[in-house]
C-alpha positions as CSV (number, residue, x, y, z in Angstrom):
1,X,-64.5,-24.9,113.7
2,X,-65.1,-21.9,115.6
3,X,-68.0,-21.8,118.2
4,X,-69.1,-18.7,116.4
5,X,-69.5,-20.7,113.2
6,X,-70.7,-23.7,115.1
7,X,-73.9,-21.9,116.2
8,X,-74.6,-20.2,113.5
9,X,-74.8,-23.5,111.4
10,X,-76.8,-25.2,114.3
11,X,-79.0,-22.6,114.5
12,X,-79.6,-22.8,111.1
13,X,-79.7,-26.1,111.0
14,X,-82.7,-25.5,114.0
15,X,-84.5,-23.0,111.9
16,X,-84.8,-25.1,108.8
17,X,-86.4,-27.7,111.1
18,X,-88.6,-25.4,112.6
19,X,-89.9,-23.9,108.8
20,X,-90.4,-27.6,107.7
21,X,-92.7,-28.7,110.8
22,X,-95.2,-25.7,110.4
23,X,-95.0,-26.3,106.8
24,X,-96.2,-29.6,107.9
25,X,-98.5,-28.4,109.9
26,X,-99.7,-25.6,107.5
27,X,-99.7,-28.0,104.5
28,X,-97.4,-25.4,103.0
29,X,-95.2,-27.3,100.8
30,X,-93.2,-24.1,99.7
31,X,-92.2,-23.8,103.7
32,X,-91.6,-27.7,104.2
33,X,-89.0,-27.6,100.9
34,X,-87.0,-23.8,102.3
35,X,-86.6,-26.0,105.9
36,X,-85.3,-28.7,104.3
37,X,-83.0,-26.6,102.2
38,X,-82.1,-24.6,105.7
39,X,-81.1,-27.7,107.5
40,X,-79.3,-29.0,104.2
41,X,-77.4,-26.0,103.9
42,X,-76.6,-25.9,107.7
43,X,-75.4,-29.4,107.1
44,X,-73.0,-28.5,104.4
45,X,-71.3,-25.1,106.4
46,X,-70.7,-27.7,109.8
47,X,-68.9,-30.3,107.4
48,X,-67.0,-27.5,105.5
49,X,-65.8,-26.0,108.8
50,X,-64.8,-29.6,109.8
51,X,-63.2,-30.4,106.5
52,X,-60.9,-27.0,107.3
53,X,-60.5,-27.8,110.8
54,X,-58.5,-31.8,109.8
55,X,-56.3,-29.5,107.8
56,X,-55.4,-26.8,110.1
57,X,-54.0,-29.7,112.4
C-alpha cells in the first residue's frame, strides 16, 4: 500500500468518525449513517490496498 493511499483511507476513515460524533451530538441521524458509511468505506480501500500489496510480493 502506498503511503499516499494509506492517508487518504485513514483520513477518510478519521472524517467518517468525525461526521458520526456531531451527528451524535446533533441528533442528526442522516450525519451519524454518511460517518459510518465514510469509515466503512475507508475500511474497505485499506484492506483492498492490502489485499494487492500480498500479491505484489
Amino acid at each position: 500500500m502506498s503511503a499516499g493511499d494509506k492517508i487518504k483511507a485513514a483520513a477518510e476513515k478519521a472524517a467518517g468518525h468525525v461526521k458520526e460524533t456531531v451527528g451524535k451530538a446533533t441528533d442528526n441521524d442522516d450525519l451519524v449513517a454518511e460517518g459510518k458509511a465514510d469509515q466503512a468505506k475507508g475500511a474497505v480501500k485499506e484492506t483492498v490496498e492490502d489485499v494487492k500489496d500480498v500479491f505484489k510480493k
